[in-house]
N, C-alpha and C positions, 0 to 999 in steps of 0.2 A: 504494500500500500504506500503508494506517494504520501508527503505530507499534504496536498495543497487536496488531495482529493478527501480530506475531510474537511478542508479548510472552511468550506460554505456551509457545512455543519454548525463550522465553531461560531462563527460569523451571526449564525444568524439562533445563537443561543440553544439549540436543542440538545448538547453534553450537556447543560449546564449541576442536570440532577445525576450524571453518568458519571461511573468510578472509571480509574483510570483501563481498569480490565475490562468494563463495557465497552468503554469505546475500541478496545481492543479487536472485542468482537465483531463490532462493526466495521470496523475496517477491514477485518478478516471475509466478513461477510461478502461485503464490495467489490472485492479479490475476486473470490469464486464465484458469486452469482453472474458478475460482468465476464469471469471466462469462460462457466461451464454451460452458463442458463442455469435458473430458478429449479428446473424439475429434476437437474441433473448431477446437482450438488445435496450435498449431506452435511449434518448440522456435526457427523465424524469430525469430517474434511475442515470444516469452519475451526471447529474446536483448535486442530492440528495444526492450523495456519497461526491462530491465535496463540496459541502457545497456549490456555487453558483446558481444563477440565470439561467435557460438554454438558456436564450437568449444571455449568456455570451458564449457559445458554439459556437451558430449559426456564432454572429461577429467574430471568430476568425478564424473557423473551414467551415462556412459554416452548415454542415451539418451532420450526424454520419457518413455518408462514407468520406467525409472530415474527420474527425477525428480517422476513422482509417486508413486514406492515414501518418496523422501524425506521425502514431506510426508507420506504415510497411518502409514506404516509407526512412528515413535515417536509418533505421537496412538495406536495404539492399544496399542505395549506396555508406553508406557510415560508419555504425558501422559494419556489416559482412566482407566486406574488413580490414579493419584497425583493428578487432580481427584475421583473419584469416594471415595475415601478422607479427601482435605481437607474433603469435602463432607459426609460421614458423623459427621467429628471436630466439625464445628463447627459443623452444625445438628441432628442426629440424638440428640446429649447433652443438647441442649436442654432445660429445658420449659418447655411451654406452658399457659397459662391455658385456653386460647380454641380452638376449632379455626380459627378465622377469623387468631390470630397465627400459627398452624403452617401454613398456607396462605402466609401473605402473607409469610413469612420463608421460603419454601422456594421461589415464584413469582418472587420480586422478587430471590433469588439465580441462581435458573437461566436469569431475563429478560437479568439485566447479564453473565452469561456469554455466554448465545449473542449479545449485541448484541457484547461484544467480540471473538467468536470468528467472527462469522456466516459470513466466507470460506471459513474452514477447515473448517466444521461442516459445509459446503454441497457441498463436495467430498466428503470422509468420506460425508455421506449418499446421495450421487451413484454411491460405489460400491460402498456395502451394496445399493443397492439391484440393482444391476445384477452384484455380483462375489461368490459362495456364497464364495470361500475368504474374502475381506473379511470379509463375516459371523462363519463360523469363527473367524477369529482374535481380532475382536471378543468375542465369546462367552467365548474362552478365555480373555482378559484382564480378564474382571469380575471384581470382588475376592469372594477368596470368602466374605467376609465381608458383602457388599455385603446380600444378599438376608434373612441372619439380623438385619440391625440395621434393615431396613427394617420386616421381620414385627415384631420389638419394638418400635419406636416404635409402632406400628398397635396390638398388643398394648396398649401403656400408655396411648393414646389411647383405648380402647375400656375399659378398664379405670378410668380416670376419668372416663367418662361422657360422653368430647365426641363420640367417631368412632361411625355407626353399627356393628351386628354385623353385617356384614357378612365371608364371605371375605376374605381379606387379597390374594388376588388378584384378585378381583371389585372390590375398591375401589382397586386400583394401576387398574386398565383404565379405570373412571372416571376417575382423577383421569388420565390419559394423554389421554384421548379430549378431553377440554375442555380442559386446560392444551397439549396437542400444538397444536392450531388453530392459538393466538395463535402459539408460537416458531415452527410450520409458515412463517406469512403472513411473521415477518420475514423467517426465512429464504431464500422462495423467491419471495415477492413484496413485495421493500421496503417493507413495509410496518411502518414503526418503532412496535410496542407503545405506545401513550399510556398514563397514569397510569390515565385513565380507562376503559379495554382491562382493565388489570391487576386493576382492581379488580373489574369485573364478574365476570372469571374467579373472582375469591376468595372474589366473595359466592355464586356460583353451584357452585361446589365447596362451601364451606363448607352452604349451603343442602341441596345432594344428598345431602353424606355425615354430616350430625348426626342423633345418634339421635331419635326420633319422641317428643316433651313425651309 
């Protein structure tokens, strides 16, 4: 386990009632569930990564689906918000000259997250994709704000001439469809983003969505 990949744990308060051997196991957890899958790991394996007893598991956690409620369950009600907020406060107030700065300041922030997050992120994805209630609750925990400062910023980019007229949702699915690729590959095929990755993505998004000279 990296340090930084509990780091948004620590960040956002949820060790704060955990022994230092809790959080052991959750990092331990992190480890396996991110390389084996959820159904293919054992709360053994967890223990032996951890260096603990696996009965130290059970008393805390309960049980391995307890213990992956531990890891999903405040990423979504309560670190996915409070990143996605951070995210809004401090690139969204922005501006920009260029659609090509607004690209590359909003690519090369959500790059260096997922590369610090990738274990956790891979989990989480692991079981939107396979859990409706996962989703659901995801869903419920988007800020509600999230969507109204997304259409403004698009609004003000189009408004000063750099973002095509396009839907405001027709240009989110763009900009999803080609920037998801690259965070996809880290993701789920080590595939570590290069500078030179980052920028095609910027010049090939900025190219798609500038208005027509």
């Amino acid at each position: 386990m990296e340090p930084q990949e509990l780091q948004i744990f620590i960040d956002n308060h949820v060790f704060d009632n955990y022994t230092a051997k809790q959080m052991q196991i959750i990092g331990a957890a992190i480890d396996v569930f991110a390389q084996k899958g959820y159904a293919n790991s054992s709360t053994h394996e967890i223990a032996k990564v951890a260096g603990v007893a696996e009965g130290n598991i059970f008393s805390k956690f309960g049980s391995k689906h307890g213990l992956l409620e531990a890891i999903v369950e405040p990423v979504i009600e309560s670190i996915f918000p409070a990143t996605i907020n951070n995210f809004i406060a401090e690139r969204f107030t922005s501006q920009y000259h260029t659609l090509h700065d607004f690209f590359a300041t909003i690519l090369h922030d959500r790059a260096e997250f997922v590369r610090a997050n990738r274990k956790v992120l891979r989990i989480l994805i692991s079981e939107l994709v396979y859990n409706q209630e996962v989703r659901d609750k995801v869903m419920a925990n988007v800020p509600k704000g999230y969507i109204a400062a997304l259409n403004s910023k698009f609004n003000q980019l189009k408004a000063d001439g750099l973002l095509v007229q396009w839907d405001n949702q027709e240009i989110l699915r763009m900009i999803l469809a080609v920037a998801g690729g690259i965070l996809s590959t880290a993701l789920f095929f080590e595939v570590k983003p290069t500078t030179n990755m980052e920028t095609h993505v910027i010049d090939a998004l900025t190219k798609a969505l500038s208005p027509e000279p």
